[in-house]
Backbone as numpy.savetxt, mean C-alpha at the origin, in Angstrom:
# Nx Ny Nz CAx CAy CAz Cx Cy Cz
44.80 -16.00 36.93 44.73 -15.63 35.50 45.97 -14.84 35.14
46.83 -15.44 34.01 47.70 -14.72 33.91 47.37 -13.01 33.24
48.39 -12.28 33.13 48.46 -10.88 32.60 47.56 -10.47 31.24
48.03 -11.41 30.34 47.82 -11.05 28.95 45.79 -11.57 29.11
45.71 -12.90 30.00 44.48 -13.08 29.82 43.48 -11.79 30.67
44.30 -11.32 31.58 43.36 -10.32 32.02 43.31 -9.05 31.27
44.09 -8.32 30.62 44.15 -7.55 29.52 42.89 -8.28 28.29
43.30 -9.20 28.31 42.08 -9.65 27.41 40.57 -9.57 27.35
40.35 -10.02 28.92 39.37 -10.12 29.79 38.37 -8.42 29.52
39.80 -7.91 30.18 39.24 -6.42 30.32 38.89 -5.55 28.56
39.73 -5.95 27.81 39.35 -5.78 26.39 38.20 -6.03 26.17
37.71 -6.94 26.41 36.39 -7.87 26.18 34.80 -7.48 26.76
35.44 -6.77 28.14 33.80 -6.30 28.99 34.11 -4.83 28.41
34.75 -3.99 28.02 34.93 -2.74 27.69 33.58 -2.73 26.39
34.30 -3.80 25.69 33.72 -3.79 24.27 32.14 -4.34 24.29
32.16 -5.53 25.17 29.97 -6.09 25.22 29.83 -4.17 25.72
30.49 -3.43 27.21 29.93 -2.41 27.80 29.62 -1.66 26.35
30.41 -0.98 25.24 30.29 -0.13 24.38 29.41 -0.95 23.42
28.49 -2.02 23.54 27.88 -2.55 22.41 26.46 -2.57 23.10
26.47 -2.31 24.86 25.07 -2.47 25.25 24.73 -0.98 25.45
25.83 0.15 25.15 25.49 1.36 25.32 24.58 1.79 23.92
25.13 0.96 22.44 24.82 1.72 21.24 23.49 1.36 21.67
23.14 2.68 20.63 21.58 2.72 20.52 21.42 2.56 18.84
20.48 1.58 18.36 19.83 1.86 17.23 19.15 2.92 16.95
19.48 4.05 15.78 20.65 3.72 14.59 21.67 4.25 14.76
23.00 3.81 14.20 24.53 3.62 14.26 24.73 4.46 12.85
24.07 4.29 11.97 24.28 4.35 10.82 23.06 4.90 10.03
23.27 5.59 8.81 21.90 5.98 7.51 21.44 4.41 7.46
19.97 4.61 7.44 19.33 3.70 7.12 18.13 3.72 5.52
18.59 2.63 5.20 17.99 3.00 3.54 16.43 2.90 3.80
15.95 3.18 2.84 14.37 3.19 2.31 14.01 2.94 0.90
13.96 2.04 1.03 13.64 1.39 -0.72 12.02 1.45 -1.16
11.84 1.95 -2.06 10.75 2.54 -2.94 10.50 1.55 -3.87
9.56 0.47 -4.33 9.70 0.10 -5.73 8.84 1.00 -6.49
9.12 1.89 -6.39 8.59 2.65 -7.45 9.57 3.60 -8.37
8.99 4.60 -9.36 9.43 5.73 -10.03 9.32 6.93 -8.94
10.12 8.14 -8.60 9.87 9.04 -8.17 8.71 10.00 -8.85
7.90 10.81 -8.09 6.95 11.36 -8.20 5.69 10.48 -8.13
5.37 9.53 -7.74 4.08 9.01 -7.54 3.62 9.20 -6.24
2.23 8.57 -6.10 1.75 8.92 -4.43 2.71 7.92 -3.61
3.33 6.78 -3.80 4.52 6.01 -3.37 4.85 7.19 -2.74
6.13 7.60 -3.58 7.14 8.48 -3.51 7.01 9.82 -2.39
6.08 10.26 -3.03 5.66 11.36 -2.66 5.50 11.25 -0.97
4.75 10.17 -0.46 4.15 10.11 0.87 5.34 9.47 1.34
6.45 8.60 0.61 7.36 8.38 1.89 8.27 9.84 1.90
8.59 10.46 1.08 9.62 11.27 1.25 8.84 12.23 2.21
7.83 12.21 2.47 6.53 13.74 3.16 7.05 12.78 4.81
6.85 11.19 4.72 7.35 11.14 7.07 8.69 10.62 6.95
9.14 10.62 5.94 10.56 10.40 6.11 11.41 10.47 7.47
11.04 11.85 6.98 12.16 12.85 8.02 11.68 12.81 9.23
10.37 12.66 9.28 9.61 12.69 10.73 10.07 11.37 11.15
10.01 9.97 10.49 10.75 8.85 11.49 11.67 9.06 11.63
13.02 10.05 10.93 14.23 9.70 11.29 14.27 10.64 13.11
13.77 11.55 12.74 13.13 12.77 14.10 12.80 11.42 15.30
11.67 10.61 14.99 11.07 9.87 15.90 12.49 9.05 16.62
13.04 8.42 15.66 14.40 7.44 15.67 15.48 7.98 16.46
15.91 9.31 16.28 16.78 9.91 17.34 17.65 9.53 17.45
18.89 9.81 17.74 20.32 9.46 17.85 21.22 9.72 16.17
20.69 10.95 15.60 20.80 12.05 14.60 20.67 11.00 13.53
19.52 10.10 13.87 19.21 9.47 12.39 19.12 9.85 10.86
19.78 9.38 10.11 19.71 9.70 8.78 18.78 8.61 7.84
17.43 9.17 7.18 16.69 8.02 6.21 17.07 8.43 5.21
17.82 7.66 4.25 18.09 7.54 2.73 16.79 6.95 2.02
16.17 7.49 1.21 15.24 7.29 0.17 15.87 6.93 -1.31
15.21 5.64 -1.47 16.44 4.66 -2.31 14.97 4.42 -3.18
14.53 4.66 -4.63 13.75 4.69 -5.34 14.36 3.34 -6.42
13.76 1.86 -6.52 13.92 0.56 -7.29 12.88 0.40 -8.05
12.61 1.31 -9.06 11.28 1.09 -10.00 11.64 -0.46 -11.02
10.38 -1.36 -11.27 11.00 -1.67 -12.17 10.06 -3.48 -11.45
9.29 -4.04 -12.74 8.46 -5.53 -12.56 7.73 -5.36 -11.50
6.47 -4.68 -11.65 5.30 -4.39 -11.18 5.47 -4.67 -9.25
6.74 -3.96 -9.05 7.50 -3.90 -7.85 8.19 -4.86 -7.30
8.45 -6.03 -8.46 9.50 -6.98 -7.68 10.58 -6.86 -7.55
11.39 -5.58 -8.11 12.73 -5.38 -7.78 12.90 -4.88 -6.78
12.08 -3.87 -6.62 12.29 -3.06 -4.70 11.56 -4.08 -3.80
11.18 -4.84 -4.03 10.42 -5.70 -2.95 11.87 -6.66 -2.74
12.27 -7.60 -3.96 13.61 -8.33 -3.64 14.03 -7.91 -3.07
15.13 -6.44 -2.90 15.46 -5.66 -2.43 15.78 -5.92 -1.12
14.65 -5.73 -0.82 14.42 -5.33 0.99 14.52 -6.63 1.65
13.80 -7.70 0.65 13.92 -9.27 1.11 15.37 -9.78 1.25
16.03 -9.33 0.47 17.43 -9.70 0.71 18.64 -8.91 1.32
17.75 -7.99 1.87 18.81 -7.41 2.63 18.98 -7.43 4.12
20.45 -7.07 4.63 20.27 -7.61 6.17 19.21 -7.25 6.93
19.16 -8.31 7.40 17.82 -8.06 8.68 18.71 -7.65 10.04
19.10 -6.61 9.86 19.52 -5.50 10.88 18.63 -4.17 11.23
17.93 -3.01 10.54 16.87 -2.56 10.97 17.54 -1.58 9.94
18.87 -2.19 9.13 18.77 -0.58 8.86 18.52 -0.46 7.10
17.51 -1.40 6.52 17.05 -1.44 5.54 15.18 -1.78 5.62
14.89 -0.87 4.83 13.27 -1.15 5.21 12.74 -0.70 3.60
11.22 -0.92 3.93 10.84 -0.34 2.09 9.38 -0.91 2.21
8.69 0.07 1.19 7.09 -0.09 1.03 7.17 -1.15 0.25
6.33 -2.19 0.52 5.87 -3.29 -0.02 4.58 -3.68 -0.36
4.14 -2.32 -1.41 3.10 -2.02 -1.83 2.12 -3.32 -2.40
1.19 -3.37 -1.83 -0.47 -3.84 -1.84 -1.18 -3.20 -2.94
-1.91 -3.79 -3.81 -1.45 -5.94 -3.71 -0.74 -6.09 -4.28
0.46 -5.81 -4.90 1.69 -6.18 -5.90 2.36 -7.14 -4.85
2.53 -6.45 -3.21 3.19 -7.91 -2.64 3.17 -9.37 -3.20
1.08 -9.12 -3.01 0.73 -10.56 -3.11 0.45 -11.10 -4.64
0.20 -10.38 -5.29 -0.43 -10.27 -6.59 1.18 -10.81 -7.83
2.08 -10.49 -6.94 3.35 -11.17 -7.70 3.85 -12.20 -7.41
3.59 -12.72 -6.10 3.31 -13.99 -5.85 2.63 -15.00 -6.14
1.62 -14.66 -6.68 0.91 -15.47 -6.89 0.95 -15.86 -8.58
1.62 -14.69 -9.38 1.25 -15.15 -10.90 2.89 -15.58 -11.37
3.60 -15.75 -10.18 5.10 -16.20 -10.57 5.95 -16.35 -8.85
6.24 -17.42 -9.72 7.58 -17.50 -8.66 8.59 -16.49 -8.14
8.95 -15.93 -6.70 9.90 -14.87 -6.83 10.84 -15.72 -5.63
11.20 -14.19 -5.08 12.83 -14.53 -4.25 12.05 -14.74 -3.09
10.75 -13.91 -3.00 10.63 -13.59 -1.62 8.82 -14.25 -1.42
8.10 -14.35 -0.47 7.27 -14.29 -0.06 6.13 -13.28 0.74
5.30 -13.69 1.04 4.80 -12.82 2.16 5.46 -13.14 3.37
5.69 -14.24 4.01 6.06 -14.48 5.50 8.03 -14.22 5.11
8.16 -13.48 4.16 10.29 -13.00 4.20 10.19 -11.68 4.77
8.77 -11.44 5.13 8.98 -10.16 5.88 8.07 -9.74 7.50
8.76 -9.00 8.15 8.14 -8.31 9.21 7.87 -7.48 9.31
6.47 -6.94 9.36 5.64 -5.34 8.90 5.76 -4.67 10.11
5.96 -3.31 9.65 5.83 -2.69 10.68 4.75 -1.34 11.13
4.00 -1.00 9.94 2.67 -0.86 9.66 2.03 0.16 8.32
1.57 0.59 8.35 0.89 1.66 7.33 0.08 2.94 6.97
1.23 4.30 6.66 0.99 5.32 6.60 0.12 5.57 5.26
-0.13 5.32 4.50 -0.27 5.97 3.44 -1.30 5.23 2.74
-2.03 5.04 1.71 -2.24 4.23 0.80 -4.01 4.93 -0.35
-4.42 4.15 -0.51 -6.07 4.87 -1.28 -7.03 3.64 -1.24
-7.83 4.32 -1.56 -9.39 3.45 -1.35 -9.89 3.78 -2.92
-10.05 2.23 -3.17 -10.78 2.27 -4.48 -12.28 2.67 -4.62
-12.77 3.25 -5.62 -13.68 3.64 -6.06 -13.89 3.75 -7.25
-15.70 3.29 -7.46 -16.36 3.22 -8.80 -17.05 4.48 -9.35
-16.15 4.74 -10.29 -16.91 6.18 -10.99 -17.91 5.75 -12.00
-18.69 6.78 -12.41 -19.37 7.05 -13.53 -19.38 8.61 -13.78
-19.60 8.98 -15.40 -20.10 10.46 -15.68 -21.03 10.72 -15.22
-21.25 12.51 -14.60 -22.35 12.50 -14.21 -23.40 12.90 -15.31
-24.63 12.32 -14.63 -25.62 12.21 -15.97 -25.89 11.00 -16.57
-25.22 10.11 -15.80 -25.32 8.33 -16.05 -26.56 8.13 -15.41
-27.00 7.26 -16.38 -28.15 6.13 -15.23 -27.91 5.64 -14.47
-26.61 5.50 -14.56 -26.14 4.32 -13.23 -25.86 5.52 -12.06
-26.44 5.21 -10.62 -25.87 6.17 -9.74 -25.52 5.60 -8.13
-26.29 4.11 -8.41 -25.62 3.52 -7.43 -25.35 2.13 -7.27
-24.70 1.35 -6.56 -23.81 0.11 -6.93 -25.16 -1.23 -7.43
-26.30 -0.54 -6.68 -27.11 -1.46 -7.35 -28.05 -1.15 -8.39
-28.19 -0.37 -8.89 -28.32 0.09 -10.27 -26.70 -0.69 -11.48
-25.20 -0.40 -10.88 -24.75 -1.07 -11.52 -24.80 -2.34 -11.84
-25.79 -2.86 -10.77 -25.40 -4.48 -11.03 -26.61 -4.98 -11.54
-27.65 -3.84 -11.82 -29.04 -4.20 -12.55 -28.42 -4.01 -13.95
-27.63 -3.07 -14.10 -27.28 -2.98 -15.56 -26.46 -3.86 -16.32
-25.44 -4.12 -15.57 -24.61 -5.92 -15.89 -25.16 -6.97 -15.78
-26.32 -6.79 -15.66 -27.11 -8.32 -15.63 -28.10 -8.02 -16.93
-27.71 -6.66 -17.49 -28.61 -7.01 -18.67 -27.71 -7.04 -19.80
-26.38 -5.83 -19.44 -25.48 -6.19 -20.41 -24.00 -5.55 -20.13
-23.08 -5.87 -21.36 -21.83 -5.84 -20.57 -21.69 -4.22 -20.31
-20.71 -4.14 -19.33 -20.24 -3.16 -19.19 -18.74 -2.23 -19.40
-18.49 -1.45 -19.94 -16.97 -1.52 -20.60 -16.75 -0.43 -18.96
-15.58 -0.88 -19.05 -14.72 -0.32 -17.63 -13.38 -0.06 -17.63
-13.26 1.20 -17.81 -12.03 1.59 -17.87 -11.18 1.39 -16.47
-10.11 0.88 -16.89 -8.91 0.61 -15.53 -7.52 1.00 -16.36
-6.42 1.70 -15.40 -5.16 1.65 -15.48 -4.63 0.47 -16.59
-4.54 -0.42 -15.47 -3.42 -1.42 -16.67 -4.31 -2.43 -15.67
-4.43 -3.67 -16.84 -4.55 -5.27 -16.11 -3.59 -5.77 -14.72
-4.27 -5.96 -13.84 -4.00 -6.56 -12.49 -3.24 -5.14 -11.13
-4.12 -3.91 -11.81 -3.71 -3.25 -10.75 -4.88 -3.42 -9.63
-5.07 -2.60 -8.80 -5.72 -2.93 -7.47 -7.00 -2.28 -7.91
-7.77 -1.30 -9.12 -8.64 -0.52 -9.49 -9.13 -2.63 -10.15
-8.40 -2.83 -10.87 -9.27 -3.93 -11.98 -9.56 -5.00 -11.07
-8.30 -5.24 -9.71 -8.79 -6.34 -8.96 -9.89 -6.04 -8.08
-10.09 -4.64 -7.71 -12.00 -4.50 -7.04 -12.93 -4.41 -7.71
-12.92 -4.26 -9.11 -13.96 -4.90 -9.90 -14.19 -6.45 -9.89
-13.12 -7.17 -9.84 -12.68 -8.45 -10.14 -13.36 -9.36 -8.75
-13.18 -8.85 -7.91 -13.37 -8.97 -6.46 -15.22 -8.93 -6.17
-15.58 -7.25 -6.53 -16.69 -6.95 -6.82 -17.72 -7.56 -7.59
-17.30 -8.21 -9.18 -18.27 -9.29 -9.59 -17.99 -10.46 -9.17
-17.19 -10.95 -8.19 -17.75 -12.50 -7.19 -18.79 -12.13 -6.73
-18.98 -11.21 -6.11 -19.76 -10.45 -5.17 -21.61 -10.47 -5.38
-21.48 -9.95 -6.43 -22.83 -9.52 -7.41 -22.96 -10.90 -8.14
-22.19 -11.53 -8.77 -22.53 -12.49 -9.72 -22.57 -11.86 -10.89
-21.67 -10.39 -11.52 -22.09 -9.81 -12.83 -20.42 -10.07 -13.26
-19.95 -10.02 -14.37 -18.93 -9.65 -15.07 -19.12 -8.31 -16.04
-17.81 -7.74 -16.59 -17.00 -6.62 -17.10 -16.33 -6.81 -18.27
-16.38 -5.50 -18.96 -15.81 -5.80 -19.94 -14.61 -4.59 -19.84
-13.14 -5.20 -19.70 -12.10 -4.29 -18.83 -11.51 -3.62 -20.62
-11.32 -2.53 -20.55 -10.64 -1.99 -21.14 -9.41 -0.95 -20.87
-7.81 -1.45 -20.32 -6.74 -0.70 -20.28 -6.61 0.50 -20.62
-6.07 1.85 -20.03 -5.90 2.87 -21.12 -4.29 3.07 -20.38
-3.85 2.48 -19.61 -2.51 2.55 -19.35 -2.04 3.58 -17.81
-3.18 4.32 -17.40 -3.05 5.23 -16.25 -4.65 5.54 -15.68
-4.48 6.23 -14.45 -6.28 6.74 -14.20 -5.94 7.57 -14.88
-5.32 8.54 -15.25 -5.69 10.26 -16.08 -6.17 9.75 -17.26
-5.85 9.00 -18.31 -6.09 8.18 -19.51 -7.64 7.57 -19.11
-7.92 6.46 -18.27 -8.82 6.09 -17.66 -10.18 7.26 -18.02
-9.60 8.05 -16.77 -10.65 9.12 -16.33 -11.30 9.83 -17.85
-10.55 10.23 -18.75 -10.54 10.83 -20.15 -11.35 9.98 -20.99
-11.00 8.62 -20.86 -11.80 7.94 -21.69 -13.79 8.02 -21.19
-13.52 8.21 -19.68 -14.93 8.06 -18.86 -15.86 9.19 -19.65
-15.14 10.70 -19.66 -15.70 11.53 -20.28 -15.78 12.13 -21.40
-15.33 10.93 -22.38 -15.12 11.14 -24.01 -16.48 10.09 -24.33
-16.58 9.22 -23.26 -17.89 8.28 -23.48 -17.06 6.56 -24.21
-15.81 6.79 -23.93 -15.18 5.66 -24.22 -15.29 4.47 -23.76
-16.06 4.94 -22.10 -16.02 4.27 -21.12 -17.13 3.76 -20.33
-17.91 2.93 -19.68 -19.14 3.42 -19.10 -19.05 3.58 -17.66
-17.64 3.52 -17.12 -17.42 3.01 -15.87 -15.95 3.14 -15.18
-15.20 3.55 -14.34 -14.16 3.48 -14.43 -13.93 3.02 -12.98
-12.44 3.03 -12.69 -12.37 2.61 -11.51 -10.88 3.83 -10.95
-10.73 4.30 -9.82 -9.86 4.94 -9.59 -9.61 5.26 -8.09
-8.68 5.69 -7.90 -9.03 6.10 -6.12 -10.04 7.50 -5.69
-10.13 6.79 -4.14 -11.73 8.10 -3.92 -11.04 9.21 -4.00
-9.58 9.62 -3.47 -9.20 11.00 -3.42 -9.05 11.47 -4.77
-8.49 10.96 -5.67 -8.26 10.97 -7.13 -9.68 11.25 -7.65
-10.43 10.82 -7.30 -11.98 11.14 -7.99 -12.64 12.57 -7.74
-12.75 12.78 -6.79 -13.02 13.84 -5.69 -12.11 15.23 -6.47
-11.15 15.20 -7.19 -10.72 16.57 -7.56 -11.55 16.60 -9.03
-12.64 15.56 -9.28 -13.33 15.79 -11.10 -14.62 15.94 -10.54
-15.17 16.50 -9.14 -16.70 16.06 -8.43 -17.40 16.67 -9.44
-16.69 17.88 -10.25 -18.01 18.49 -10.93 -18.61 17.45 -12.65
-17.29 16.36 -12.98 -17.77 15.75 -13.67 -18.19 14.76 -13.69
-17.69 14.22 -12.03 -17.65 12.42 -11.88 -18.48 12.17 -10.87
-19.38 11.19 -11.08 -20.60 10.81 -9.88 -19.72 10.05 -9.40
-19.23 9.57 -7.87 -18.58 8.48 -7.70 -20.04 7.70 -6.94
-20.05 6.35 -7.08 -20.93 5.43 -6.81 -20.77 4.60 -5.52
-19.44 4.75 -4.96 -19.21 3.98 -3.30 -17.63 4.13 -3.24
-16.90 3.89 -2.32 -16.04 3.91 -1.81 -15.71 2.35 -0.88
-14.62 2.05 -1.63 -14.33 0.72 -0.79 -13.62 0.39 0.08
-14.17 1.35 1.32 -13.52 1.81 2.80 -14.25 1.19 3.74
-14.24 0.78 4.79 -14.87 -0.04 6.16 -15.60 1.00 6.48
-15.21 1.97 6.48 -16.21 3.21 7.39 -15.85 4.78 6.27
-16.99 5.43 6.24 -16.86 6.41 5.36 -15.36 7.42 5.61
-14.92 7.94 4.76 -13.35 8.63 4.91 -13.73 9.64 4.96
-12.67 10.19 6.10 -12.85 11.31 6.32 -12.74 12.56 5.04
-12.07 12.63 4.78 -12.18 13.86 3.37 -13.12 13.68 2.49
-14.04 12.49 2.67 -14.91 12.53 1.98 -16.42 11.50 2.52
-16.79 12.43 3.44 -17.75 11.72 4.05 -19.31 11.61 3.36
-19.40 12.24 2.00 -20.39 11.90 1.61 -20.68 10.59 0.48
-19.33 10.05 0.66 -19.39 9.27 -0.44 -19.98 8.15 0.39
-20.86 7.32 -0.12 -21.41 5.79 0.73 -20.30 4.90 0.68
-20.06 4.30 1.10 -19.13 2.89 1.82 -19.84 1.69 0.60
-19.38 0.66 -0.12 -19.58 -0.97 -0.45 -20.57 -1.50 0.68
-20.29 -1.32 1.50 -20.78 -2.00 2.73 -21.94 -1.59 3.15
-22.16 -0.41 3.12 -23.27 0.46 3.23 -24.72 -0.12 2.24
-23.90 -0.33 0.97 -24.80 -0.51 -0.33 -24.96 -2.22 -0.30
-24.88 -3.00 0.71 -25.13 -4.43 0.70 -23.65 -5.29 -0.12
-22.50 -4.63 -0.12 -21.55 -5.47 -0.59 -20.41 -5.37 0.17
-19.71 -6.23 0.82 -19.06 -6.09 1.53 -17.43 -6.45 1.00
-17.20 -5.22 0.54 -15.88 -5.27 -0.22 -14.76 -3.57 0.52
-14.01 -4.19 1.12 -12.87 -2.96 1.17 -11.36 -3.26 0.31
-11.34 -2.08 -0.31 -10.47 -2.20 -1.61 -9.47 -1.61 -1.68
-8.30 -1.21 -2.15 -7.43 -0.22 -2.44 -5.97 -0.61 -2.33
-5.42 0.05 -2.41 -3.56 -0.05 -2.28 -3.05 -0.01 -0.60
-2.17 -0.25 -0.44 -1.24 0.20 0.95 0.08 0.29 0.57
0.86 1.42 1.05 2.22 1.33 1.23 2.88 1.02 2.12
2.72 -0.85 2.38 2.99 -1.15 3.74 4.55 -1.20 4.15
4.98 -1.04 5.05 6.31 -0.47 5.43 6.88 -1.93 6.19
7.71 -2.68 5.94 8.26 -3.82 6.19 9.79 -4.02 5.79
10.39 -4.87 6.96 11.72 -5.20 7.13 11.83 -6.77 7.06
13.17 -7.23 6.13 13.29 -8.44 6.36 13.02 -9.39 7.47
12.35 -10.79 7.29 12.47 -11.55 8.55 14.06 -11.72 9.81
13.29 -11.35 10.64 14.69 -11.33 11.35 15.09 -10.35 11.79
14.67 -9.35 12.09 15.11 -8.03 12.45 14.70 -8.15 14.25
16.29 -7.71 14.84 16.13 -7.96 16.29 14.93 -7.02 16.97
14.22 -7.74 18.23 12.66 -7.52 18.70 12.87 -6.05 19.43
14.47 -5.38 19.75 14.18 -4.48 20.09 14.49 -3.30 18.79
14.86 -3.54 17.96 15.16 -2.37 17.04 13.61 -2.71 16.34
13.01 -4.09 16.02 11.89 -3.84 15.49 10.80 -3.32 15.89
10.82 -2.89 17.67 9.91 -2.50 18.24 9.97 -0.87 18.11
11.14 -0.22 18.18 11.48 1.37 17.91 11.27 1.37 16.67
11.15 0.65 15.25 10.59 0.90 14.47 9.22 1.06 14.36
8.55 0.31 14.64 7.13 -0.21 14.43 6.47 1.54 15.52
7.51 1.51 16.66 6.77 2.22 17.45 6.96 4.09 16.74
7.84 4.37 16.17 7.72 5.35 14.87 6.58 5.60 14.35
6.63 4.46 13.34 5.44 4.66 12.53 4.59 4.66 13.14
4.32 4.01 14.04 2.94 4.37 14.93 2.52 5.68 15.13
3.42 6.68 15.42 3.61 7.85 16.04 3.39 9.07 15.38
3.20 8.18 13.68 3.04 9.57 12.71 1.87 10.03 12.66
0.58 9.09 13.42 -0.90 9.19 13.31 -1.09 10.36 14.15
-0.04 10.68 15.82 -0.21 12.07 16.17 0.48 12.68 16.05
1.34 12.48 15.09 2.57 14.06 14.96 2.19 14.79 14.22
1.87 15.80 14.83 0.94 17.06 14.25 2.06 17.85 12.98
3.48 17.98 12.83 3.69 18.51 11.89 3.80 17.67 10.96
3.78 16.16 10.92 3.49 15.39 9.52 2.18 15.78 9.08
1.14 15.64 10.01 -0.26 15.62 9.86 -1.00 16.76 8.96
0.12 17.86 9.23 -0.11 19.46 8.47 0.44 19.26 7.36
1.94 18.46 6.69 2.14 18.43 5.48 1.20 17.15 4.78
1.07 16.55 5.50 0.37 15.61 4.40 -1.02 15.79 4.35
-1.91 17.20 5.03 -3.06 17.93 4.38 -2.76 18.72 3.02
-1.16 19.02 3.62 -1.26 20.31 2.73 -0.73 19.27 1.58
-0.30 18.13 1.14 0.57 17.47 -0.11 -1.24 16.75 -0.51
-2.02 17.03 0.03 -3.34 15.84 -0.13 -2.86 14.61 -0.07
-2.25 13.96 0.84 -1.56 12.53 1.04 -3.12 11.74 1.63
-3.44 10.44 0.88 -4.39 9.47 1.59 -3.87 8.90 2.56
-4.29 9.49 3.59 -3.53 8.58 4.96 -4.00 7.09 5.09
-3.92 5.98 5.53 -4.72 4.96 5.84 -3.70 4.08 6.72
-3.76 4.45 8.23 -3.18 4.21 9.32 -3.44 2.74 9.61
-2.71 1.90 9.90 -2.79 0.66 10.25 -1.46 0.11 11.28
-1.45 -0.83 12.60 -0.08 -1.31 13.02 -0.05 -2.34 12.45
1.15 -2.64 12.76 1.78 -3.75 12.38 0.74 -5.36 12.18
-0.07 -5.05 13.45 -0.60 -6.62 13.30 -1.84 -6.01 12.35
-2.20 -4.88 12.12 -3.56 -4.97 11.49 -3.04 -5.07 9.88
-2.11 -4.72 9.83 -1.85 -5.06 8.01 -1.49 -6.64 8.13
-0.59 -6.79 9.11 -0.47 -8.48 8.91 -2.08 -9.33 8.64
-2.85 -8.72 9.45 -4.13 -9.79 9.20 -4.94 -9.27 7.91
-4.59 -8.31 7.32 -5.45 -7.24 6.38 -4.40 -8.11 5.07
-3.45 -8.10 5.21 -2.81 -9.38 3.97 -2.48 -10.17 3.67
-2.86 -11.18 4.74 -3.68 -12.35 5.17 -4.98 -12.61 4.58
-5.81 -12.06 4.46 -7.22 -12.08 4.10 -7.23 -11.59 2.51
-6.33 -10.22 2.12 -5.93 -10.10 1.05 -5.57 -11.14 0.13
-4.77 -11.96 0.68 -3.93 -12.66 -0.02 -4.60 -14.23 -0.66
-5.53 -14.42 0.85 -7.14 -15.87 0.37 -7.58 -15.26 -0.82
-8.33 -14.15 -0.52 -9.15 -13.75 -1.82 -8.66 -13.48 -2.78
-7.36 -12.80 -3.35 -6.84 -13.07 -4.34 -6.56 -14.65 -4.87
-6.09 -14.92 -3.98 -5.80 -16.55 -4.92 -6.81 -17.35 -5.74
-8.20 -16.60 -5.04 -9.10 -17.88 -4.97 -9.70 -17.22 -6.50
-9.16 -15.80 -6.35 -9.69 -15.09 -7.77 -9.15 -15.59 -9.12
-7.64 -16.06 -8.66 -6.78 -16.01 -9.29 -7.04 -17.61 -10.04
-7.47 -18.69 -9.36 -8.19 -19.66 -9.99 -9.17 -19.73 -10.64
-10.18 -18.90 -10.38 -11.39 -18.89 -11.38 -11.74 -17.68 -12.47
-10.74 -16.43 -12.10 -10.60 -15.62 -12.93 -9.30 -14.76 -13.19
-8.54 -15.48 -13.65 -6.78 -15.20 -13.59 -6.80 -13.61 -14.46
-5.96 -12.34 -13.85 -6.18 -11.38 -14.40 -4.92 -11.57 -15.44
-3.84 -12.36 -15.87 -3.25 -12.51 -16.42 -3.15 -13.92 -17.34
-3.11 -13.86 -18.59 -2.54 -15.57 -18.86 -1.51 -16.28 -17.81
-2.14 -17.66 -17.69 -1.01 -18.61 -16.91 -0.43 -19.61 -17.37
């Protein structure tokens, strides 16, 4: 081998040697939000932020990159189109994933991404004032079978109107949905008598206990901060409901940087100083890995569609 090729040679194993030494991350790695700052979004990624970049090691830096804007299809694009290197990631909040898929064409899909699991999210729940007749899910569904029921929700096709939506397959009753644009609006209308019914999350309910009967919780197993509330499931309906802020990276992200990711988030369920701020921020935890949200929006994603044919929450 002549001179110049062994200079070359040796150029060459120097450089694979300094490429099998790096460790993922090299670089700030973004965090894309489709949301507005200050929501429970927001709020709960910026609260383990810092704790994955801690977990990540090798003086990781997480940039918190907030893309509000089309009931989260801009921060969802986002993340779909960005390199699948590890060092772009972002909540791909449930059900807007699927729920925007399904009432329009986008960039991205469910299978443009690889999850890596889920810190955060809420469990839907059916309120009433207290002092209602109605006090439990089957009392509500004696009362919709005699007549309608007005039900206050946020806005059309959030995750509060789709477990009603979900909920009368269930029963065989329908609703009569009335928007007020937020739960605080929602909740106001419940106790002005605007309302007969509302829908909101259990933790969100739980700070009005002295005005609001809540009627079930649409959790697999009763939640911890609130173990007196009964379960759907409990009451003969087998419905688990609510949001996730599921945490996912473009398809394609190499199996060992996606595994030090995935294995992070895993890690926030015992890291005791996340665990202390997100008592003290009242963050809804709702822990899931990677494969259990994959099959959790999977199953999500049947039952919406099938809703979405026989009772479209939007014109089509």
């Amino acid at each position: 081998m002549k001179l110049g090729q062994l200079a070359l040679a040796g150029a060459l194993l120097c450089t694979t040697a300094g490429l099998a030494r790096a460790e993922f991350p090299e670089a700030p790695i973004i965090f894309i939000l489709p949301v507005s700052a200050g929501g429970a979004t927001d709020v709960g990624a910026r609260t383990y932020a810092p704790h994955l970049a801690t977990c990540l090691g090798n003086d990781a830096t997480i940039v918190v990159t907030n893309m509000p804007g089309g009931s989260s299809v801009i921060g969802i694009s986002a993340v779909a189109a960005s390199p699948a290197d590890g060092y772009t990631f972002g909540t791909l909040n449930m059900p807007n994933l699927v729920t925007t898929t399904i009432t329009a064409e986008r960039s991205y899909t469910v299978d443009s991404f690889d999850f890596l699991g889920n810190v955060v999210g809420s469990t839907s729940a059916f309120s009433v004032a207290k002092g209602s007749e109605i006090q439990t899910l089957a009392d509500l569904v004696a009362r919709a079978k005699e007549s309608k029921i007005r039900v206050g929700i946020g806005t059309i096709g959030s995750d509060d109107h789709l477990a009603f939506l979900r909920f009368g397959r269930l029963a065989g009753v329908e609703f009569e949905f009335i928007p007020f644009g937020d739960e605080a609006r929602a909740r106001n209308a419940l106790l002005g008598g605007n309302a007969d019914l509302i829908g909101m999350s259990a933790n969100a309910a739980l700070e009005f206990k002295d005005e609001i009967h809540v009627l079930g919780a649409a959790a697999a197993d009763r939640l911890a901060y609130a173990p007196d509330i009964p379960t759907f499931r409990e009451q003969g309906f087998d419905l688990v409901s609510g949001s996730m802020h599921v945490l996912g990276v473009p398809k394609g992200v190499p199996e060992d940087v996606l595994a030090k990711l995935r294995g992070c988030v895993d890690g926030l369920r015992s890291d005791e100083a996340f665990l202390a701020e997100a008592t003290e921020r009242s963050l809804a935890l709702k822990f899931l890995n990677a494969a259990e949200v994959a099959e959790a929006i999977k199953a999500e994603d049947a039952e919406l569609r099938a809703i979405w044919e026989t009772t479209p929450w939007q014109p089509k």
